[in-house]
N, C-alpha and C positions, 0 to 999 in steps of 0.2 A: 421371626414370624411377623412382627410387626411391621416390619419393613414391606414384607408380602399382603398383607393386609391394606398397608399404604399404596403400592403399586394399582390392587384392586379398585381403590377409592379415586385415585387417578382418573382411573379410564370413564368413572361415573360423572367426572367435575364435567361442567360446561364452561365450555374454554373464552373468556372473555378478554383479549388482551388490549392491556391499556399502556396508557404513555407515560413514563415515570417523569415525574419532577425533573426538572433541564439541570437543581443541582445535585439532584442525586446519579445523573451521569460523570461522574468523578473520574478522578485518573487512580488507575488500582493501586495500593501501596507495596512494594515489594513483598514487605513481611503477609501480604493476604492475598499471594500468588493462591490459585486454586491444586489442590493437591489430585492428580489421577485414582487416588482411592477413595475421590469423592463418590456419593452417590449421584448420578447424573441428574442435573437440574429441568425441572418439570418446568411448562409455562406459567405464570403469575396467570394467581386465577381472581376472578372477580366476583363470580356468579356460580353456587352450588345447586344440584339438583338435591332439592330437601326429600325427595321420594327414597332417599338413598338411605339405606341403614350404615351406619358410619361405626366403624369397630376401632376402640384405641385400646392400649393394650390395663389394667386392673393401675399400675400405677400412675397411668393417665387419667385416667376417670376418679381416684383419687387426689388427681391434683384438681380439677376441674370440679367436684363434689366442693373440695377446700375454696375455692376461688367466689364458689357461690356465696357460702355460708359468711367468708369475710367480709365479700365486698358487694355482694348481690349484683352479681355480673350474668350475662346469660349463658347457662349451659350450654344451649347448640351452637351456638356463636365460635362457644373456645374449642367443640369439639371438632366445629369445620376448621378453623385455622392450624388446632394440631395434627388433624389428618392432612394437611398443608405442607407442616412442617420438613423439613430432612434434617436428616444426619451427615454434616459434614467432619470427615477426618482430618481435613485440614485445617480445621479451628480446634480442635483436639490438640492437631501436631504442634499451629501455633500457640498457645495456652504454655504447653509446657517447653517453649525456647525464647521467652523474651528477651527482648535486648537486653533489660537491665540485669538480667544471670548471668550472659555470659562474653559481655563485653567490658574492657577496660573503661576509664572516665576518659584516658582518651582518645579513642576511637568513640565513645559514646557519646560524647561533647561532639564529634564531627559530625554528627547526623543535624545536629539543631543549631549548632549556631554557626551559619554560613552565611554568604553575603548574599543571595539570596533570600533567604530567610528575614533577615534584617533589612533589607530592601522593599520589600512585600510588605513587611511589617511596619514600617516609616508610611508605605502609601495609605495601607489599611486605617491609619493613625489618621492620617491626613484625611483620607476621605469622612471619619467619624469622628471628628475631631469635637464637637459639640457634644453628642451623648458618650462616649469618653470623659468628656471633663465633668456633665453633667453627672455621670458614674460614681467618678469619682470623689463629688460634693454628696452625693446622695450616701454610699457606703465608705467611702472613706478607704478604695482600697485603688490604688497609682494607676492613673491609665497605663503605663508602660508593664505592668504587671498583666493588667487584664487583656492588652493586646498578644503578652508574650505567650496568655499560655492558649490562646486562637491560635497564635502560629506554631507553639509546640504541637498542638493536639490537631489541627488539620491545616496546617499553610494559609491561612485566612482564609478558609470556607472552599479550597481548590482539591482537598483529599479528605473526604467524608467517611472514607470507607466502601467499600464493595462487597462484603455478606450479607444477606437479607439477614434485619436482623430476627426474625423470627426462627430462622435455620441456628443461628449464633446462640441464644440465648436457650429454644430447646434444647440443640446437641450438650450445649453445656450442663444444663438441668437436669436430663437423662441417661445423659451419656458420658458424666465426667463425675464419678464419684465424690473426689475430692474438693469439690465446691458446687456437688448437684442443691445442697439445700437454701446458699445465695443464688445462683441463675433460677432455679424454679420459681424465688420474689420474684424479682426482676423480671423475668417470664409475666407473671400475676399483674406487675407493674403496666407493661408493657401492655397485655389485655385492656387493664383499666384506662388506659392512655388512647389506647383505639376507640374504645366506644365514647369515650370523654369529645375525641377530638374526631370523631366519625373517620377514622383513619381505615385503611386497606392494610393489615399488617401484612401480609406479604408483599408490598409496596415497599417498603420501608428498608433504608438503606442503611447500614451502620459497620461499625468494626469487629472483627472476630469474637470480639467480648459481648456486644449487643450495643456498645455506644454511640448516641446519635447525636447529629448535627454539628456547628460551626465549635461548639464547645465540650461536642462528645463527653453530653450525657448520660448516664446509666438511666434507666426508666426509674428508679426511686428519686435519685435527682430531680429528674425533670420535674417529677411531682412534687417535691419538695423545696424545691430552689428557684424554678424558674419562674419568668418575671414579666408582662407585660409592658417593657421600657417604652414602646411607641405608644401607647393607648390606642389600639386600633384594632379591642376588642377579642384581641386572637393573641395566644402566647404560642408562638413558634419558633421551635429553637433551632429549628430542621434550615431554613430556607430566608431566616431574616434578620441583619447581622446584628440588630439595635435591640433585638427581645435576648439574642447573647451575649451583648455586652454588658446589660443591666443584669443579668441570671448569673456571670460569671462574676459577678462584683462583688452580689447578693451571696452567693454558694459561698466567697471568702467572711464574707462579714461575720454568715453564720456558722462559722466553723471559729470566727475567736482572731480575726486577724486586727491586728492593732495599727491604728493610723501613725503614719509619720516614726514609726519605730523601725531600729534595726534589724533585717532579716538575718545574714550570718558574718561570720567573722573569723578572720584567719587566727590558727594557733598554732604552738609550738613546742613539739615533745623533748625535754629537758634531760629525760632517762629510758631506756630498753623497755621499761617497764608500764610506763604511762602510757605506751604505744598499744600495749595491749588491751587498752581503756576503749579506742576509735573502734567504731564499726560499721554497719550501714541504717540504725536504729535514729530515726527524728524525733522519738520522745526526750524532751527536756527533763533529763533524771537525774544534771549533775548541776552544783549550783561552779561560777567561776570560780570564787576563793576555795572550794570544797579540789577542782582540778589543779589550782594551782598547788597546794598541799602533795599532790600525788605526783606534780612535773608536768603539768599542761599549762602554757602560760600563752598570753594574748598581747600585745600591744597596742589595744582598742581600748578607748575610753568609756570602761563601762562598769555597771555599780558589781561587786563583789558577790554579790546573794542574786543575782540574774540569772535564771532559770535557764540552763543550755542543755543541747547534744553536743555528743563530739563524734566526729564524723572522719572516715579516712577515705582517700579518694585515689586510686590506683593510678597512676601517670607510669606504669610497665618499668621504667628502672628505679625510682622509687613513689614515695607515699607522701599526700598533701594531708593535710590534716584541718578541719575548719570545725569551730564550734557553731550549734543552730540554732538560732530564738524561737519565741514562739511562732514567729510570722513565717519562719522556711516550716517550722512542722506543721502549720497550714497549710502551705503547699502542697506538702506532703500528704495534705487529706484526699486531694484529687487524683494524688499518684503517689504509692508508697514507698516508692526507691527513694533512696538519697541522690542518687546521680540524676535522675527527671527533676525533682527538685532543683538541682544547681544548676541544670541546665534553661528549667525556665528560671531561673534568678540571673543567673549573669546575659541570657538576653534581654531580658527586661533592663536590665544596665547598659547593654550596647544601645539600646533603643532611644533609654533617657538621654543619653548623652549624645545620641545622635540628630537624633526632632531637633525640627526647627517648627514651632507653629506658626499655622496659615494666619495671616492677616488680611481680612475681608475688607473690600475698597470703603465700605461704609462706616468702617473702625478707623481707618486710616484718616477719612476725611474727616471724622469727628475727633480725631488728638489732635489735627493740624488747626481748626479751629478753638 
């Protein structure tokens, strides 16, 4: 019925179409092919005719009631953009088939760390090679870290996503029981975020989840992590790659990441039994001396009482087994697989080891002097 309600609201919009942002013309990502049981996509609208009485359905106007009272956001505002909204089944479909459920480490390692990948990521380096370093005096967290996980999460700013995300973040909210009461925040977020930054949320490009820009944000992030790195007045994370290098440096800081310290470490099961210790959990719940006791032992020089996970990683004929500090279940805060996790860690390691940094003709001429 809502749905029919929405079609009627449709035909009342006054059709205004505008030109999206040059980089939210992105290249689609496979996993966010559009599915034929979509609801067919309406024109991006600009301009509503306010004469229109706008029907949402008792749990909408519920969420819209709540949104007020939080944040003092304005009622017709959110009720025009949820009569906006659609329901897509193919954010539905993908939601519940991520990569990291039902691919091995390694087939899932080959999605990210390609020479491609690494390549892009070397240039991306080079080109910001200044607020990079600047990043990483400031939060203390590795340029090669902060580039790696630009290039996990969108190829350096070349695949942003292709769901609007206000279709993303409703269907979820509404339409996905099982995490409707996180995307309906987020939804709320995402509101606050438009009228903050005078945004068009039907405009707005993001990933099947609601995630936006260069460092695929979730709308509470954004609000809470991101960071004016240019001072130029404007914090955009969508379209400018220096306000996401300082916001992804920032987001690790404050999540607990420690400078100059180990991220993980290879181990080694001594009995059948310690085997069944590994899983795909990054909380630090075992200490080292507490694993070795049980047959998990390490060859890494590190103190005994050192907070780890232990982690096992499918390689299809058999199993890798690595313990995780606190700085990999940091990572793990941006993404809660263990296998996202290692995969932005060991590109951050192809990365380090591959940079060469730029040397600018007027550093050169001042060592020779």
């Amino acid at each position: 019925m809502n749905q029919i309600w929405k079609g009627l609201i449709a035909a009342s919009l006054l059709i205004n179409l505008t030109t999206s942002n040059s980089a939210e013309n992105t290249t689609e990502k496979a996993s966010e092919v559009k599915s034929s049981k979509d609801v067919p996509t309406t024109p991006k609208i600009a301009e509503i005719d306010h004469t229109t009485s706008i029907k949402i359905s008792a749990d909408e106007q519920k969420f819209v009631d709540n949104m007020v009272e939080k944040y003092q956001l304005d009622a017709q505002k959110m009720t025009q953009w949820i009569a906006m909204a659609e329901t897509k089944q193919s954010i539905i479909d993908a939601m519940n088939r991520p990569a990291e459920g039902v691919l091995s480490w390694t087939k899932y390692s080959k999605i990210f760390l390609t020479e491609r990948r690494l390549k892009e990521g070397l240039e991306f380096w080079k080109t910001y090679q200044e607020e990079l370093t600047r990043a990483e005096q400031t939060y203390g967290v590795p340029a090669e870290m902060i580039v790696s996980i630009i290039g996990v999460e969108t190829s350096y700013g070349r695949i942003k996503g292709s769901y609007r995300v206000l279709d993303a973040l409703y269907t979820l909210g509404f339409h996905y029981p099982k995490r409707g009461k996180f995307f309906k925040s987020e939804l709320g977020h995402f509101f606050r975020l438009s009228e903050q930054h005078n945004w068009q949320p039907e405009t707005r490009i993001g990933s099947y989840a609601g995630a936006m820009g260069y460092g695929q944000f979730m709308p509470s992030s954004y609000i809470s992590y991101a960071v004016d790195f240019d001072d130029d007045g404007t914090t955009d994370l969508i379209n400018n790659p220096v306000d996401a290098i300082g916001s992804v440096a920032h987001y690790f800081k404050r999540h607990g990441w420690k400078k100059d310290q180990e991220v993980v470490i290879r181990a080694r099961i001594t009995n059948w039994k310690a085997s069944k210790l590994a899983g795909r959990s990054t909380k630090t719940k075992y200490t080292v001396a507490g694993l070795k006791q049980k047959g998990v032992v390490t060859s890494a020089n590190i103190a005994v009482d050192t907070k780890v996970s232990l982690m096992s990683f499918d390689h299809e004929t058999k199993n890798e087994y690595w313990m995780g500090l606190q700085n990999f279940y940091v990572i793990s805060r941006y993404n809660r697989s263990h296998m996202y996790s290692m995969a932005v860690h060991q590109l951050s390691q192809q990365l380090k080891k591959a940079y060469k940094p730029v040397i600018k003709k007027s550093e050169t001429k001042a060592s020779a002097e």
